[in-house]
C-alpha positions in Angstrom: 2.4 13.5 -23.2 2.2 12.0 -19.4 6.2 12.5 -19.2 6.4 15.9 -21.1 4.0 17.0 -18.7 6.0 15.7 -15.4 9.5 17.2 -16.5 7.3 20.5 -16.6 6.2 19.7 -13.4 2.3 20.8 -14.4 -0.4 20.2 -12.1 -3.7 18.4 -11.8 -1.3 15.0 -13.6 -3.4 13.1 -11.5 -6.8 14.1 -12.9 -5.2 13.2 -16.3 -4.3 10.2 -15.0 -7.8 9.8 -14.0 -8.8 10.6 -18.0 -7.3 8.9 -19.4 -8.1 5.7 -17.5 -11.6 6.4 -17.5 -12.2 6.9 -21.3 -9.5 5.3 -23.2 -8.5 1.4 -23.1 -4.7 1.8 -22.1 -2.2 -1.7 -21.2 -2.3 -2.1 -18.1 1.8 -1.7 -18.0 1.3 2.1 -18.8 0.2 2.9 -15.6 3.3 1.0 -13.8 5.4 3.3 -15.9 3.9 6.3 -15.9 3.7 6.0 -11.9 7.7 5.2 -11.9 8.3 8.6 -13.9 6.0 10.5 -11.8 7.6 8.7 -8.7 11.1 9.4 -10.2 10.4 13.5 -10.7 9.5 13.4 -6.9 7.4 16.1 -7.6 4.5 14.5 -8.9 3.1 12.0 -5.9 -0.9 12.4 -6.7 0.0 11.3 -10.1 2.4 8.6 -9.2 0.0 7.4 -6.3 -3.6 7.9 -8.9 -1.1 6.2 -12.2 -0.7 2.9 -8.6 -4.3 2.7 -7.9 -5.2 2.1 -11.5 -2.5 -0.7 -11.8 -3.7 -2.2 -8.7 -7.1 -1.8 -9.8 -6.3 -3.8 -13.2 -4.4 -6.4 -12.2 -6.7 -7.1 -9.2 -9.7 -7.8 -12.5 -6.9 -9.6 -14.2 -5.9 -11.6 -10.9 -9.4 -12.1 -10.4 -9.4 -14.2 -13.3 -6.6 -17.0 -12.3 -3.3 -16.8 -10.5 -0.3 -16.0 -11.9 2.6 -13.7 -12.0 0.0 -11.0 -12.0 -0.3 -11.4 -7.7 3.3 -10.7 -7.6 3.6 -7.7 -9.7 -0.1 -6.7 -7.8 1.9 -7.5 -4.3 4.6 -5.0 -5.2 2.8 -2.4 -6.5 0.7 -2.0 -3.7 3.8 -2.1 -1.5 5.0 0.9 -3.7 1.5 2.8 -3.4 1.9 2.0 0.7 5.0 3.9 1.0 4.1 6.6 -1.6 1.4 7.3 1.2 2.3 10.8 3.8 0.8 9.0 6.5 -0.3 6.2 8.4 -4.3 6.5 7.9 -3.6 7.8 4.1 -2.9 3.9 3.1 -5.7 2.3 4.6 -7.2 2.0 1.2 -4.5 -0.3 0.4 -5.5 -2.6 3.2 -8.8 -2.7 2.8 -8.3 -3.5 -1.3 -6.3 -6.7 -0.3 -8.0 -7.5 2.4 -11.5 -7.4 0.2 -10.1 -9.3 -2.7 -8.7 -11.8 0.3 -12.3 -12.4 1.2 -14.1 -12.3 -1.9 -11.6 -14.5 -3.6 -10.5 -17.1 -0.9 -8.0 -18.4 -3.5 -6.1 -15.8 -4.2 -4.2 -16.0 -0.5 -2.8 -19.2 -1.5 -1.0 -17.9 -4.8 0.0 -14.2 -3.0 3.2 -13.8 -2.3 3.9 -14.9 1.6 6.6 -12.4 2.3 3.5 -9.6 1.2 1.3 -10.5 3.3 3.0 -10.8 6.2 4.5 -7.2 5.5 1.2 -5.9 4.8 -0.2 -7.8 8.5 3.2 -6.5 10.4 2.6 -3.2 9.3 -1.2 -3.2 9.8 -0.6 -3.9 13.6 2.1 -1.7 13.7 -0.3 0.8 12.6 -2.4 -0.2 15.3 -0.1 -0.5 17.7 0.8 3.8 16.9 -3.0 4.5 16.6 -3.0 3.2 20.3 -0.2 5.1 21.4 -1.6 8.0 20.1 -4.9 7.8 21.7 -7.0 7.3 18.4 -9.2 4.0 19.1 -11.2 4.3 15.8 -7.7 4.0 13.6 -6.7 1.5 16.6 -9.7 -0.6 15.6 -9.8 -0.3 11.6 -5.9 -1.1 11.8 -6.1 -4.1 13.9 -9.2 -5.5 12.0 -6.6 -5.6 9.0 -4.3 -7.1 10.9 -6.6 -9.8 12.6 -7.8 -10.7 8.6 -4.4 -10.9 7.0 -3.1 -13.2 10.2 -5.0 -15.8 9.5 -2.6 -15.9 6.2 0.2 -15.5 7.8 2.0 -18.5 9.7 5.3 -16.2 11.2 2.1 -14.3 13.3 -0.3 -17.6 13.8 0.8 -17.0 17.8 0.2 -13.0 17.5 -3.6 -13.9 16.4 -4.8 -14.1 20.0 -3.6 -11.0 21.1 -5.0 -9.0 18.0 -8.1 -10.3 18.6 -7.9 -8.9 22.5 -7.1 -5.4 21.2 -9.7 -5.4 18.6 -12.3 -6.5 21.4 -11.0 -3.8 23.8 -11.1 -1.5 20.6 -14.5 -2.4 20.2 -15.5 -2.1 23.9 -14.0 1.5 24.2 -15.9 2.9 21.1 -18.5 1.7 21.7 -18.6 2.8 25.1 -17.8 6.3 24.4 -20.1 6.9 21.1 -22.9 6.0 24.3 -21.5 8.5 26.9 -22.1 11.7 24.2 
């Protein structure tokens, strides 16, 4: 039904997608493949991004459970649902799911793929670094506060960690400092 309904190009696929994950027991697979046609129809990026968040979702439970193949599949997929993202600040969900299952399960950094973390901390800072450049210190702050947890993962950036933690201080300082002078 999900791929009749994306080669009609129907709307509200993502509040299907929402449906159907909510009140019937599908494999977790199902939502990997229903986000690749959605992807593939390039018409369909709610549904492609909502059919994502449910496979991250599931294999973060499963993950949760024991290491495996499951962190690799769970590393791309969330790769996919970062670029499926229109912008910058649309992701940070992403980050903040990874960066939560990081803390709550120290483990699971040790089994994650390396390469995907230190995409996921490159483009954090880079995020932070834009935010900067574009005057927004709150997205400045939240972006290099992923960046400054996924480092400590990430060997290639061990001698970037320093300097992170500066910016988030002078992030810190300068919001703080303007939340007092309104």
């Amino acid at each position: 039904e999900f791929e009749a309904r994306v080669a009609l190009n129907q709307e509200n696929l993502a509040k299907m997608v929402y449906q159907a994950a909510t009140t019937m027991t599908l494999p977790v697979k199902c939502f990997l493949t229903m986000a690749k046609l959605a992807i593939q129809a390039k018409r369909s990026h709610d549904a492609g991004s909502e059919c994502l968040r449910w496979y991250l979702r599931l294999l973060a439970q499963v993950a949760a459970q024991g290491p495996g193949e499951n962190l690799q599949k769970f590393a791309v997929a969330l790769r996919e649902l970062v670029h499926l993202h229109l912008s910058r600040n649309d992701c940070w969900g992403c980050f903040e799911e990874v960066v939560g299952l990081l803390k709550s399960f120290p483990w699971i950094a040790s089994c994650y793929p390396k390469s995907e973390l230190e995409w996921l901390c490159a483009v954090a800072w880079g995020n932070c670094q834009h935010s900067l450049k574009v005057g927004d210190i709150s997205w400045a702050l939240r972006w290099v506060t992923a960046a400054v947890d996924l480092v400590g993962h990430c060997p290639a950036f061990e001698a970037s960690k320093e300097k992170m933690e500066r910016i988030a201080q002078l992030c810190r300082e300068s919001s703080s400092g303007s939340s007092s002078q309104q």
